[in-house]
Kinemage of the C-alpha trace (Angstrom):
@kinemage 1
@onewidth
@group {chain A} dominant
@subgroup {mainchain}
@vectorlist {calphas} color= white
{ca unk a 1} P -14.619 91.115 85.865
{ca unk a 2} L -12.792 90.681 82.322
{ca unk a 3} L -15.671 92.427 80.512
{ca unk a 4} L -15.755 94.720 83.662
{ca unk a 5} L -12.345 95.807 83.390
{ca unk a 6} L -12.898 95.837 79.262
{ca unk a 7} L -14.509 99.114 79.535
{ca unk a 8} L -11.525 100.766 81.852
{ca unk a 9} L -8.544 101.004 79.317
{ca unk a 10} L -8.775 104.511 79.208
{ca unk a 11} L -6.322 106.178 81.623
{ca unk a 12} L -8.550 109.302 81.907
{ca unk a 13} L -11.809 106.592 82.944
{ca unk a 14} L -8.810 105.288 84.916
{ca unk a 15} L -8.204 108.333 86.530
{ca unk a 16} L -11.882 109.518 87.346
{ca unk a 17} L -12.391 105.912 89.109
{ca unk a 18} L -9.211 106.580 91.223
{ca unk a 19} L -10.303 109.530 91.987
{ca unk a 20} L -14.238 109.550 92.298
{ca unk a 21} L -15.087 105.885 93.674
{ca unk a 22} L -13.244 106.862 97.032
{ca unk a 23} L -15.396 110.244 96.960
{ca unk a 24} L -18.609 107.821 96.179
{ca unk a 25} L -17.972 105.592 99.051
{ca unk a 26} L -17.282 108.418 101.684
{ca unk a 27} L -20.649 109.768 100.420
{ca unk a 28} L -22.046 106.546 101.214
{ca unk a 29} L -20.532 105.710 104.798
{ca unk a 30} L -21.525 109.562 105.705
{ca unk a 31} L -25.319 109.212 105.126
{ca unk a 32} L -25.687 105.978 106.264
{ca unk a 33} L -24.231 107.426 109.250
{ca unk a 34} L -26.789 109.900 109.602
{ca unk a 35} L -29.189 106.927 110.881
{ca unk a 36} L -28.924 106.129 114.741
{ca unk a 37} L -29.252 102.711 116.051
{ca unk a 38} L -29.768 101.599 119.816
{ca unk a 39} L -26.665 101.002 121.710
{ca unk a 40} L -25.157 104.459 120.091
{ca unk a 41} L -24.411 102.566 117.141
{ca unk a 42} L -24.883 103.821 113.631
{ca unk a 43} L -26.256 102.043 109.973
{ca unk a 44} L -22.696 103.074 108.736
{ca unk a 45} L -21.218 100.867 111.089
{ca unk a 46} L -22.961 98.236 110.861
{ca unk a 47} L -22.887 97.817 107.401
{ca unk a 48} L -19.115 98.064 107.460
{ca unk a 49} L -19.142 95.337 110.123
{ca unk a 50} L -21.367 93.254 108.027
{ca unk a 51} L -19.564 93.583 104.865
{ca unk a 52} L -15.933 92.915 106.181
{ca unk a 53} L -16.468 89.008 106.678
{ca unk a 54} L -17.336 89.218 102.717
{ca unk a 55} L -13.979 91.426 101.826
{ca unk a 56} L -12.344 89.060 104.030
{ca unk a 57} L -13.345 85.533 102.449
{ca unk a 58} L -12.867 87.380 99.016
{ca unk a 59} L -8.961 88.333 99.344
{ca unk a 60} L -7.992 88.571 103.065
{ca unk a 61} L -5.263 91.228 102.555
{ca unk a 62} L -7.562 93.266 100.404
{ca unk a 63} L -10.490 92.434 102.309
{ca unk a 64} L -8.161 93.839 105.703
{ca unk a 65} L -7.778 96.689 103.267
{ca unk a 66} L -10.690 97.427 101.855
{ca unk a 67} L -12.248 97.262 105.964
{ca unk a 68} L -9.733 99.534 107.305
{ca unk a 69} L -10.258 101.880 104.141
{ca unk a 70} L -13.928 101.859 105.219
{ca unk a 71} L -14.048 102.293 108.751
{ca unk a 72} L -11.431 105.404 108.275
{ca unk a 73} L -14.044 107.093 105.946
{ca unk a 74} L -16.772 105.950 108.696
{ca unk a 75} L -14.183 108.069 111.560
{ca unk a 76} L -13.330 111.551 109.106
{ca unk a 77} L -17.601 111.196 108.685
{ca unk a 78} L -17.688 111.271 112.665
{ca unk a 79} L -14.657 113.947 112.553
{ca unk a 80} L -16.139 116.440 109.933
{ca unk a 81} L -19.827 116.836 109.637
{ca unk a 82} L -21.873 118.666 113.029
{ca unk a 83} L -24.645 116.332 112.508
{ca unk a 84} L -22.262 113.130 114.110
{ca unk a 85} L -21.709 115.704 117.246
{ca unk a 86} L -23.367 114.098 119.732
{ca unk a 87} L -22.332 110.186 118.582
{ca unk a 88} L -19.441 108.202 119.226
C-alpha cells in the first residue's frame, strides 16, 4: 500500500478520492442490484454478504465499517431508484 498511498500526497487527489470512491461504490451496489436472485434476493446483496467475512478478517472495526457503509448504499439503492420497486 506504501507505493499505493505514494501517488495520493496531493490534497486535491485527496479530495477527489474522498469524494468520488463513495460515489463509485454506490454506482456499483446500485447495478448489481439491478440483478434478481431466487428467494427475492439481489447480486448486490450477496456480494456485500460475501465480501464482509474478508473486511472483517482484514481490520474488524473497519471491516464492521466498511459492511455497514455498504449495506447502507445497498438500502438508499432500494430507497431511490423505481427499478428496486417491487424488491425488498
Amino acid at each position: 500500500m506504501g507505493v499505493h498511498e505514494a501517488y495520493h500526497q496531493n490534497k486535491t487527489n485527496r479530495l477527489i478520492h474522498w469524494f468520488c470512491i463513495p460515489f463509485e461504490l454506490f454506482a456499483l451496489v446500485a447495478i448489481f442490484s439491478m440483478v434478481p436472485l431466487p428467494f427475492g434476493l439481489d447480486l448486490g446483496l450477496v456480494l456485500i454478504v460475501l465480501l464482509a467475512p474478508i473486511y472483517l478478517a482484514t481490520d474488524l472495526l473497519l471491516g464492521a465499517l466498511m459492511t455497514a457503509f455498504l449495506a447502507g448504499l445497498w438500502w438508499l439503492a432500494h430507497r431511490w431508484f423505481p427499478v428496486f420497486a417491487n424488491t425488498p
